[in-house]
py3Dmol code that shows the C-alpha trace and the ligand (Angstrom):
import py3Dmol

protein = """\
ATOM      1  CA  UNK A   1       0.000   0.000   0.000  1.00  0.00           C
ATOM      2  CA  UNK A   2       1.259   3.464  -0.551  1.00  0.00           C
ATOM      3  CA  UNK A   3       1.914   5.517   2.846  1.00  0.00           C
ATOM      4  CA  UNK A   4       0.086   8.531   3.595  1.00  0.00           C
ATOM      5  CA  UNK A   5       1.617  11.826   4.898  1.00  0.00           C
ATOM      6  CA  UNK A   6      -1.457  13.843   6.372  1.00  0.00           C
ATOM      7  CA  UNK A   7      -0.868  17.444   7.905  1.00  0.00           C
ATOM      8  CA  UNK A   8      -3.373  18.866  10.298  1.00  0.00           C
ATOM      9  CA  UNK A   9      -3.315  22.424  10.556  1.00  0.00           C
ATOM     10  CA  UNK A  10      -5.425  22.771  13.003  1.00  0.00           C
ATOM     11  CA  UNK A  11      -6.803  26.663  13.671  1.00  0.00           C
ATOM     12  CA  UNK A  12      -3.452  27.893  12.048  1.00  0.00           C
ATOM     13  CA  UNK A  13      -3.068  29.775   9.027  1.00  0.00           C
ATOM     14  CA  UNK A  14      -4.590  32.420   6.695  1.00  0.00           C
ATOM     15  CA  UNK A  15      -4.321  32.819   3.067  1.00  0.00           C
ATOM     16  CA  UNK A  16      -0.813  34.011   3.408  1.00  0.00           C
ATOM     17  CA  UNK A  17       0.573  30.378   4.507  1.00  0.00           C
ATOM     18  CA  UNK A  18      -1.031  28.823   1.168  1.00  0.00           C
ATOM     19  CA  UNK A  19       2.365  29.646  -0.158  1.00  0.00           C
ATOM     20  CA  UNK A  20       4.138  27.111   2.511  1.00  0.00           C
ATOM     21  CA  UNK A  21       1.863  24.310  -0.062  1.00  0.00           C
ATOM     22  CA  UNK A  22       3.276  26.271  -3.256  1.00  0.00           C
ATOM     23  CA  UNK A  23       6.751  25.510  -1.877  1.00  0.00           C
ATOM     24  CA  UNK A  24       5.983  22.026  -0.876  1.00  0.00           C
ATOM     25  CA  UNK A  25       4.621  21.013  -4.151  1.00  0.00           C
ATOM     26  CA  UNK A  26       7.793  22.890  -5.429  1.00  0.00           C
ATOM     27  CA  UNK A  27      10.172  20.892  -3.838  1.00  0.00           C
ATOM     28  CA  UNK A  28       8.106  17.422  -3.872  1.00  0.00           C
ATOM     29  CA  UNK A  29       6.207  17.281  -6.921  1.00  0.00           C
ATOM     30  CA  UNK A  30       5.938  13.693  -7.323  1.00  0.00           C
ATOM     31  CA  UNK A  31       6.215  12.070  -3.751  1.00  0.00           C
ATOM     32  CA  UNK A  32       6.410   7.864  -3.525  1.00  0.00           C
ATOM     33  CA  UNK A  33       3.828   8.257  -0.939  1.00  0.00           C
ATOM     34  CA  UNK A  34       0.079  10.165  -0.451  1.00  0.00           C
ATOM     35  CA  UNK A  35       0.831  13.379   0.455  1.00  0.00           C
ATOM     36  CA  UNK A  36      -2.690  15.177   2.515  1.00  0.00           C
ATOM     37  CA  UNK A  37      -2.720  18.985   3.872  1.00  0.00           C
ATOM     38  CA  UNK A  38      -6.467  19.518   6.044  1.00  0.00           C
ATOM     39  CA  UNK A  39      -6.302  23.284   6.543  1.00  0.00           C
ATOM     40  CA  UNK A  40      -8.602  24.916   8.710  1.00  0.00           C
ATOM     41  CA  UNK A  41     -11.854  24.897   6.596  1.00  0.00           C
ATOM     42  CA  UNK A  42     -11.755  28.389   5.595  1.00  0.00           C
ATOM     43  CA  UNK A  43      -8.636  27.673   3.665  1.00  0.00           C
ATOM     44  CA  UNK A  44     -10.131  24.248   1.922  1.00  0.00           C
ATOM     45  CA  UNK A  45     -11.168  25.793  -1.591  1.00  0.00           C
ATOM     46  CA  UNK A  46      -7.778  27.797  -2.077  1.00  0.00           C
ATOM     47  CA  UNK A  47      -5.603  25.395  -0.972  1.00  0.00           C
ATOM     48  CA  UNK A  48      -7.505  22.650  -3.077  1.00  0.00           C
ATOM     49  CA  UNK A  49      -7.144  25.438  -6.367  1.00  0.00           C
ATOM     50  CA  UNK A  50      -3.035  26.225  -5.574  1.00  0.00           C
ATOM     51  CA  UNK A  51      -3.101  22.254  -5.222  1.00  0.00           C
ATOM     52  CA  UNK A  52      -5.074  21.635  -8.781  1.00  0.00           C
ATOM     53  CA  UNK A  53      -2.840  18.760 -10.711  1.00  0.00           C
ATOM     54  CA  UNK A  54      -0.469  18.410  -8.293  1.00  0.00           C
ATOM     55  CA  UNK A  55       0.074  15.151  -5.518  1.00  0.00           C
ATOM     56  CA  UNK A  56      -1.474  16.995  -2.955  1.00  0.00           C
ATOM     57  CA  UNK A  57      -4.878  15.686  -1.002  1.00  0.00           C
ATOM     58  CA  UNK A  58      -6.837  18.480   0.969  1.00  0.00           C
ATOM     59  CA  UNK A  59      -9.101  17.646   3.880  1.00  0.00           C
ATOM     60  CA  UNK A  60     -11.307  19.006   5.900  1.00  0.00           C
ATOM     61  CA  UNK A  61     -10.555  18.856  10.042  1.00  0.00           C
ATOM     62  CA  UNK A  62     -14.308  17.940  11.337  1.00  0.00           C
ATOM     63  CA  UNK A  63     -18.268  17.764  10.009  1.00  0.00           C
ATOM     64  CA  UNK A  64     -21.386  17.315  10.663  1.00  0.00           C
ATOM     65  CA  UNK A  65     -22.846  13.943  10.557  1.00  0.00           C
ATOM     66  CA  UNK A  66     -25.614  15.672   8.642  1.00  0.00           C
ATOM     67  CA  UNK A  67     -25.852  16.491   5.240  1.00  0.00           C
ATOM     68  CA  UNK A  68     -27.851  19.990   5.517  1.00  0.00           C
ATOM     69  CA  UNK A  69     -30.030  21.516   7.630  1.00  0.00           C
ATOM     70  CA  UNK A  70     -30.491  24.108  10.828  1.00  0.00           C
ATOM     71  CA  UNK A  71     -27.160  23.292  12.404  1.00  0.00           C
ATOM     72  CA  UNK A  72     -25.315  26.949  12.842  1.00  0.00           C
ATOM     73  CA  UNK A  73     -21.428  27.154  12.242  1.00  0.00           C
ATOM     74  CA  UNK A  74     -21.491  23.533  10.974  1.00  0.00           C
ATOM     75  CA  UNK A  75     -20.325  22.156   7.979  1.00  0.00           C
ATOM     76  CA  UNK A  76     -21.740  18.918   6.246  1.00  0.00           C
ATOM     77  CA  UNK A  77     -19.371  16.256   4.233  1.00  0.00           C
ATOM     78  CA  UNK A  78     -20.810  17.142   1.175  1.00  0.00           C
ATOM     79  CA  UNK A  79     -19.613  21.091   1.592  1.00  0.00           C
ATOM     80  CA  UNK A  80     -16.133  19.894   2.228  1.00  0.00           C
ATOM     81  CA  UNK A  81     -16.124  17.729  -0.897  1.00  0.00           C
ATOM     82  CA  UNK A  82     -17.423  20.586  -2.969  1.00  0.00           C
ATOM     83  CA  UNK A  83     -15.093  22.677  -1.248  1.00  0.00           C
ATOM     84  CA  UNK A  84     -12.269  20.197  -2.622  1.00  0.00           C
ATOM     85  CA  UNK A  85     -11.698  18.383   0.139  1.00  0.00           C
ATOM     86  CA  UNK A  86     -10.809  14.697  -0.084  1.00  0.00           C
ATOM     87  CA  UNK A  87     -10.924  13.213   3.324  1.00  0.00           C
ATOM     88  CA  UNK A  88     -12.067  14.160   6.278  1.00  0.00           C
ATOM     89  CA  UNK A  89     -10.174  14.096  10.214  1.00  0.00           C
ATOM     90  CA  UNK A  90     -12.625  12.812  12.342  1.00  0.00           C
ATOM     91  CA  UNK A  91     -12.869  12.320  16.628  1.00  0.00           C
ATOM     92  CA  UNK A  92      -9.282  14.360  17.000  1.00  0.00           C
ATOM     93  CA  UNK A  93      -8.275  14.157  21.121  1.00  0.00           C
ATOM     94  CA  UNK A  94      -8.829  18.386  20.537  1.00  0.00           C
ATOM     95  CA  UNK A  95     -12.243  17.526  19.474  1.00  0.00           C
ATOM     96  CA  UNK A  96     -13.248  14.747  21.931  1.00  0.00           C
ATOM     97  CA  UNK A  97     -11.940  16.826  24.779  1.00  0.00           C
ATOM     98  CA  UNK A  98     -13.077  20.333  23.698  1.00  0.00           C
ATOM     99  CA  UNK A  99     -16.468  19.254  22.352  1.00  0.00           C
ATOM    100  CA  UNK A 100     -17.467  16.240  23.873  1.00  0.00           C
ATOM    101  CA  UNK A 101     -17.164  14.108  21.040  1.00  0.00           C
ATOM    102  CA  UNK A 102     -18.150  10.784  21.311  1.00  0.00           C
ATOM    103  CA  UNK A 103     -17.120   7.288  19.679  1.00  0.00           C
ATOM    104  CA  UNK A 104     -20.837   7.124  18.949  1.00  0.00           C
ATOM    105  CA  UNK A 105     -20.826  10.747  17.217  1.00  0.00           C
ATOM    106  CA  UNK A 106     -17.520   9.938  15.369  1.00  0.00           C
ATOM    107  CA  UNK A 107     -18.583   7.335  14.273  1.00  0.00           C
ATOM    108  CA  UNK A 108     -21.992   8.771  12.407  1.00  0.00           C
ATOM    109  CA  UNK A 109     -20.007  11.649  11.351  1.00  0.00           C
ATOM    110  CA  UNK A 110     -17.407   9.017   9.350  1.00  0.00           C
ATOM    111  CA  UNK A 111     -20.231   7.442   8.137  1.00  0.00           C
ATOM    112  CA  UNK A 112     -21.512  11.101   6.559  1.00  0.00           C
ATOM    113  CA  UNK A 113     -17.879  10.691   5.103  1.00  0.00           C
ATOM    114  CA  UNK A 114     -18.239   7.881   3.558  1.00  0.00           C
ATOM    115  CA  UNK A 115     -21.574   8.209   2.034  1.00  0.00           C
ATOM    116  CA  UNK A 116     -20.072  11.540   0.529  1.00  0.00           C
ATOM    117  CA  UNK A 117     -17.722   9.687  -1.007  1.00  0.00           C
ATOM    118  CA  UNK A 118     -14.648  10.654   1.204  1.00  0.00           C
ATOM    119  CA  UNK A 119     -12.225   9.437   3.035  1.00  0.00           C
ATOM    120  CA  UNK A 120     -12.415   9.023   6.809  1.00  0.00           C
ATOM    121  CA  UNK A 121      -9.613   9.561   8.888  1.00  0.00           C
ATOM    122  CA  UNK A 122     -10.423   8.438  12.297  1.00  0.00           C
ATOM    123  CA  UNK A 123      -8.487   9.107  15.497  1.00  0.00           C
ATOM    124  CA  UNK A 124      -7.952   7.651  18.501  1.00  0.00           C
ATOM    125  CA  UNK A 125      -5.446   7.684  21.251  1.00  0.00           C
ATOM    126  CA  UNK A 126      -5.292   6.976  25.078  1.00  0.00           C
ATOM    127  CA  UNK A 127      -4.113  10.121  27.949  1.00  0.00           C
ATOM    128  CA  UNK A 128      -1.314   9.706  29.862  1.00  0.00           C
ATOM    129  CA  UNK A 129      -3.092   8.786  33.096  1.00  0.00           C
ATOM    130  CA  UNK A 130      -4.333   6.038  31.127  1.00  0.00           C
ATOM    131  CA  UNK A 131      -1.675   4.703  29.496  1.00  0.00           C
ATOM    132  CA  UNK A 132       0.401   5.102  33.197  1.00  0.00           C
ATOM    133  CA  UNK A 133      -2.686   2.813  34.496  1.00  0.00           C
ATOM    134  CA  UNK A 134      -2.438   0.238  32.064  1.00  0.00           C
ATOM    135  CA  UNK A 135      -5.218   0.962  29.991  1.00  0.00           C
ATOM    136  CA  UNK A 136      -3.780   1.796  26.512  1.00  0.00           C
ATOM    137  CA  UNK A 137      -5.049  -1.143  24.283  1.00  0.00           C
ATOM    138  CA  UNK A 138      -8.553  -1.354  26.477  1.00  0.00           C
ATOM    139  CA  UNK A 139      -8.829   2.298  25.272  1.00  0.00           C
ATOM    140  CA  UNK A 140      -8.077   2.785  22.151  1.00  0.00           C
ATOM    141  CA  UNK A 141      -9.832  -1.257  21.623  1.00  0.00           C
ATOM    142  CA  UNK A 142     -13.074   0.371  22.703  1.00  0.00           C
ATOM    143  CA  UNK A 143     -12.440   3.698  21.062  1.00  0.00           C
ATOM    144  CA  UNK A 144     -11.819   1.890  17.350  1.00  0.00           C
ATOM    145  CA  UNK A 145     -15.061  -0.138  18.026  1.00  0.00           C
ATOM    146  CA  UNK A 146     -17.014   3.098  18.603  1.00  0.00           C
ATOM    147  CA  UNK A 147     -16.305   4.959  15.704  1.00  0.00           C
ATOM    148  CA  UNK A 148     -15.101   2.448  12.742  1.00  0.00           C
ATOM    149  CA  UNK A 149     -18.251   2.031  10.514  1.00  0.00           C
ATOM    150  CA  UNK A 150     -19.199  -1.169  10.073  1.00  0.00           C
ATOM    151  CA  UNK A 151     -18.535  -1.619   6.534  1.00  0.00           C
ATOM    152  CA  UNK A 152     -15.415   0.833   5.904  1.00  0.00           C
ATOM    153  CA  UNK A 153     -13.157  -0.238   3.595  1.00  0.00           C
ATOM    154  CA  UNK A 154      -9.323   0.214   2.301  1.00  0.00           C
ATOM    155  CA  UNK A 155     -10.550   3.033   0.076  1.00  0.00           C
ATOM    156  CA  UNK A 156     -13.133   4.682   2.878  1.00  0.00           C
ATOM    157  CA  UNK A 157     -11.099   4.595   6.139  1.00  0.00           C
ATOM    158  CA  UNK A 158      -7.431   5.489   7.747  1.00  0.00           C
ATOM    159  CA  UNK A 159      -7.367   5.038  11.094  1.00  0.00           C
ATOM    160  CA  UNK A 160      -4.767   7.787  13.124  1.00  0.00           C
ATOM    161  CA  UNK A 161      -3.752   6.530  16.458  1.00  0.00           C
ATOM    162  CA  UNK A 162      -2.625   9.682  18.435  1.00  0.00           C
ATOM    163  CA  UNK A 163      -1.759   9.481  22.226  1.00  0.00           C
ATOM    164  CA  UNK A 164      -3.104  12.589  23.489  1.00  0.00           C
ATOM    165  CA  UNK A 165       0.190  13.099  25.754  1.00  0.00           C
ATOM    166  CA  UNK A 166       2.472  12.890  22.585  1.00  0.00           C
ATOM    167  CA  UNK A 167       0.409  15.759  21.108  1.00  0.00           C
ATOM    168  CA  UNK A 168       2.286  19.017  20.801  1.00  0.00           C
ATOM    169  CA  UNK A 169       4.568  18.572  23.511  1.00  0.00           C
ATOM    170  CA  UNK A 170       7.539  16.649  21.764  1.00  0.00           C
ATOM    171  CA  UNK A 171       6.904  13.298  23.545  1.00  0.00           C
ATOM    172  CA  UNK A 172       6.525  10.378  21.307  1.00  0.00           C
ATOM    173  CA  UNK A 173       6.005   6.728  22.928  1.00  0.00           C
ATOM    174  CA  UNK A 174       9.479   4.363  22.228  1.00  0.00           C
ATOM    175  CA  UNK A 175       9.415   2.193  18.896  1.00  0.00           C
ATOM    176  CA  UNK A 176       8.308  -0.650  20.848  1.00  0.00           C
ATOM    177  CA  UNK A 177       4.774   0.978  22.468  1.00  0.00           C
ATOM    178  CA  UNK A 178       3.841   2.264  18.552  1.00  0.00           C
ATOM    179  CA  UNK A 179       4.976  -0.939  17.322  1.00  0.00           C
ATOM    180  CA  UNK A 180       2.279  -2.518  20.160  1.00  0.00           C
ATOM    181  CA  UNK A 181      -0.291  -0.585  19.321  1.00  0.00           C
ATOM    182  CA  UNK A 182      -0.124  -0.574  15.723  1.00  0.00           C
ATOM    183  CA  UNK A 183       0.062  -4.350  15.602  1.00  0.00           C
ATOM    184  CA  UNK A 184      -2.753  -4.194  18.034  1.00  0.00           C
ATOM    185  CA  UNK A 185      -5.042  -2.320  15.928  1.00  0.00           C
ATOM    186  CA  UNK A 186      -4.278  -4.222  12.604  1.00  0.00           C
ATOM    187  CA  UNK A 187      -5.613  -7.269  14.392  1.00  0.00           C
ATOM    188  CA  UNK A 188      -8.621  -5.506  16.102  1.00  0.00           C
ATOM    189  CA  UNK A 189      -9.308  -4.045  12.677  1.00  0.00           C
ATOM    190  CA  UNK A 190      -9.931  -7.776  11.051  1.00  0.00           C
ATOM    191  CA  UNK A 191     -12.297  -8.156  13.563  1.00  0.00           C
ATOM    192  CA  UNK A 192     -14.521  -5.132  12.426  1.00  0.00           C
ATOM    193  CA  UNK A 193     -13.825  -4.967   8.677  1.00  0.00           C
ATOM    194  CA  UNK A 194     -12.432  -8.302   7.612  1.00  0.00           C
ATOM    195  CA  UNK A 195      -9.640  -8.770   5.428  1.00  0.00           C
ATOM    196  CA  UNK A 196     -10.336  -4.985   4.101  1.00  0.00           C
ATOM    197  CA  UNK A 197      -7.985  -4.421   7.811  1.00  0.00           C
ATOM    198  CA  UNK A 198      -4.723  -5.302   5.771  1.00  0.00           C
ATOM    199  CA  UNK A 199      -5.055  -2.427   3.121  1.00  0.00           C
ATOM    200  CA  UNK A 200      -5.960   0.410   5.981  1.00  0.00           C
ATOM    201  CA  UNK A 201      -3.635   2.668   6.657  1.00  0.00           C
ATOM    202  CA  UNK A 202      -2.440   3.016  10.121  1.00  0.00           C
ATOM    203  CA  UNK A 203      -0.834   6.783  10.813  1.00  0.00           C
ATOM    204  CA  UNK A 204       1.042   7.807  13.807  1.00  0.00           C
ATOM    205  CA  UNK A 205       0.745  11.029  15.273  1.00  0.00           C
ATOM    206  CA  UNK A 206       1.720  12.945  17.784  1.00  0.00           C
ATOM    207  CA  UNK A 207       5.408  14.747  17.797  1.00  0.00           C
ATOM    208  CA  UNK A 208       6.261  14.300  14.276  1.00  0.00           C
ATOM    209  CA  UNK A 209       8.899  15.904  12.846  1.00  0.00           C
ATOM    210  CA  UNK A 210      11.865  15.458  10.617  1.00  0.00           C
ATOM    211  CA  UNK A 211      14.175  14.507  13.709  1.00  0.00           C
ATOM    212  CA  UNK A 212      12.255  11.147  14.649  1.00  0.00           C
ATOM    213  CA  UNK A 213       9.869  10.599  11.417  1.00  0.00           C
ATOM    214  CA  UNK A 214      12.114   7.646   9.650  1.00  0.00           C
ATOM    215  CA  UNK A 215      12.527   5.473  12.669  1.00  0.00           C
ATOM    216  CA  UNK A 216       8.742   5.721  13.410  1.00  0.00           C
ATOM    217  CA  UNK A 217       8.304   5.006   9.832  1.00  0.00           C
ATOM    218  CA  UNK A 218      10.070   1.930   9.916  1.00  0.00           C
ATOM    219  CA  UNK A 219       7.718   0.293  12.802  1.00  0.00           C
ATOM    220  CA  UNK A 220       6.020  -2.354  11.229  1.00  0.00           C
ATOM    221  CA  UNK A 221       2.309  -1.516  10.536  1.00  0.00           C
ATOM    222  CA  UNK A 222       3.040   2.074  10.358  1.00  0.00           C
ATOM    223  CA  UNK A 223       2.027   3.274   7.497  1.00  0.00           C
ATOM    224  CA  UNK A 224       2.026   6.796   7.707  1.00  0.00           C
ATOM    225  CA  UNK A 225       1.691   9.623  10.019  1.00  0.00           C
ATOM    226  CA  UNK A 226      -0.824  12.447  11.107  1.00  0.00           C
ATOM    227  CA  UNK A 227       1.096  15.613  11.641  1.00  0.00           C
ATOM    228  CA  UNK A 228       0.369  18.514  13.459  1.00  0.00           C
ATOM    229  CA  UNK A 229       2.935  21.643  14.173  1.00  0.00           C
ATOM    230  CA  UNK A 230       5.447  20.569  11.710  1.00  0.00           C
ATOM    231  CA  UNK A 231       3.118  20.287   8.703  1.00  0.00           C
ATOM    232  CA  UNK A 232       2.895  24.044   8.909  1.00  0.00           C
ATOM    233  CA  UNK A 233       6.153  24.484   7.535  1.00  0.00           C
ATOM    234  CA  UNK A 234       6.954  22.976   3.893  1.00  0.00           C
ATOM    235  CA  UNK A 235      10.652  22.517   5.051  1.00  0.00           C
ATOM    236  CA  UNK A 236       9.256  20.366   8.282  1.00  0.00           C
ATOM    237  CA  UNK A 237       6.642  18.314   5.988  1.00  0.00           C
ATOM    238  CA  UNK A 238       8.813  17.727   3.073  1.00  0.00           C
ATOM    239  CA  UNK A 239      11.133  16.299   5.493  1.00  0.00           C
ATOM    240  CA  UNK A 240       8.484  14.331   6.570  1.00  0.00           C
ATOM    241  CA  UNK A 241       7.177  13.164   3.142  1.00  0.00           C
ATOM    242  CA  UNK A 242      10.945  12.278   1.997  1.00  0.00           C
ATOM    243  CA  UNK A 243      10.739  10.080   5.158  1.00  0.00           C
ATOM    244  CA  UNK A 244       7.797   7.735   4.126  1.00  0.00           C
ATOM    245  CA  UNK A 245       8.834   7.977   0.111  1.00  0.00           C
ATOM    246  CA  UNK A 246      12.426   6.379   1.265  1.00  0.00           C
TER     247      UNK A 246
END
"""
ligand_1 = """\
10
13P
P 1.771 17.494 16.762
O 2.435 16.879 15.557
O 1.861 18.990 16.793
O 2.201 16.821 18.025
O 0.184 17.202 16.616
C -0.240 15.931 16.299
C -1.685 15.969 15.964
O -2.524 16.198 16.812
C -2.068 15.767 14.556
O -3.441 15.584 14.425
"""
view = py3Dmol.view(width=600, height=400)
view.addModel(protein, "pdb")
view.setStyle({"model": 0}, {"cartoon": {"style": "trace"}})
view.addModel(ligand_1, "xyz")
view.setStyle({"model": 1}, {"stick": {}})
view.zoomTo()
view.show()
């Protein structure tokens, strides 16, 4: 399977960082592996334009599991795609903590992803107290249950495991704990979505950068990462993206 090298800007950036994806595309123009930007939404239809004919993906960060209706400040699946957008982050730590999110809700929001004919990329990832207490795989087990819809597929579904303590603060977990996990959720994937478990990629995010991205890379069932800070900066990314095309 090709790898997948997914930014997440998060609420960062205005027009004026579209041209850090002008000098990405620049410097990578034809990357071995997937190469995805998800800017904050506001940003989706430019950045999908500058990225017109190029290897670049754009996705949207979040959406409603609705298609339409009376649901202020929301945005539905079908916007994003229209927008440009080509997959969709869903159930981020940011968004579970700062608005309550669900497995349940994730979960109907991928499948509004899907059925728009994107791609859902679905995160989960334990906190530090948990992992301390033991709990990593019972967590993110439960968590992957919640929100995979039954019936994803290879072509409908990435699945980002992200601890939340490894998030932003330069902490990754050793080779051996993503190696763990990541063999972990291969095998708890069969269980949900059959033999399609083998072609979905597996990212690893939190603490990315160029420093640490090609022995992470190298963990089996790793097969790509979600980045946050350092997919702000074309020099950090493209670092990145040389990583998983080695
Ligand atoms: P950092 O790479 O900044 O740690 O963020 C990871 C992340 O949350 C990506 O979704």
């Amino acid at each position: 399977m090709k790898k997948l090298a997914a930014g997440n800007w998060k609420m960062n950036g205005t027009a004026a960082a579209l041209a850090e994806v002008e000098a990405l595309l620049a410097a990578h123009p034809a990357p071995a592996c997937e190469m995805l930007l998800c800017p904050p939404a506001t940003l989706i239809a430019q950045m999908a334009q500058a990225a017109r004919g190029s290897a670049l993906m754009v996705g949207g960060q979040d959406c409603h599991p609705k298609a339409s209706g009376a649901h202020t400040g929301d945005i539905s699946a079908a916007m994003l795609k229209d927008a440009g957008a080509s997959h969709v982050i869903l159930g981020h730590s940011e968004r579970r903590a700062d608005h309550g999110e669900t497995d349940a809700l994730v979960r109907a929001k991928a499948e509004a992803v899907i059925g728009a004919g994107l791609m859902a990329v679905v995160c989960i990832g334990e906190t530090e107290a948990e992992r301390d207490g033991g709990q990593t795989l019972t967590v993110i087990g439960g968590q992957l249950d919640g929100s995979v819809p039954a019936g994803a597929t290879a072509a409908t579904l990435v699945v980002a495991y992200e601890p939340v303590w490894a998030i932003g603060t330069g902490r990754t977990p050793t080779l051996t704990e993503i190696g763990e996990v990541h063999a972990f959720l291969r095998d708890r994937l069969r269980g949900l979505v059959g033999g399609e478990a083998d072609g979905v990629r597996l990212l690893y995010g939190g603490s990315v950068k160029p420093s640490n991205a090609a022995e992470i890379f190298a963990v089996p069932h790793v097969d790509g990462a979600l980045v946050g800070g350092a997919s702000l900066k074309a020099a950090d990314f493209g670092a990145i993206v040389a990583a998983l095309s080695a």
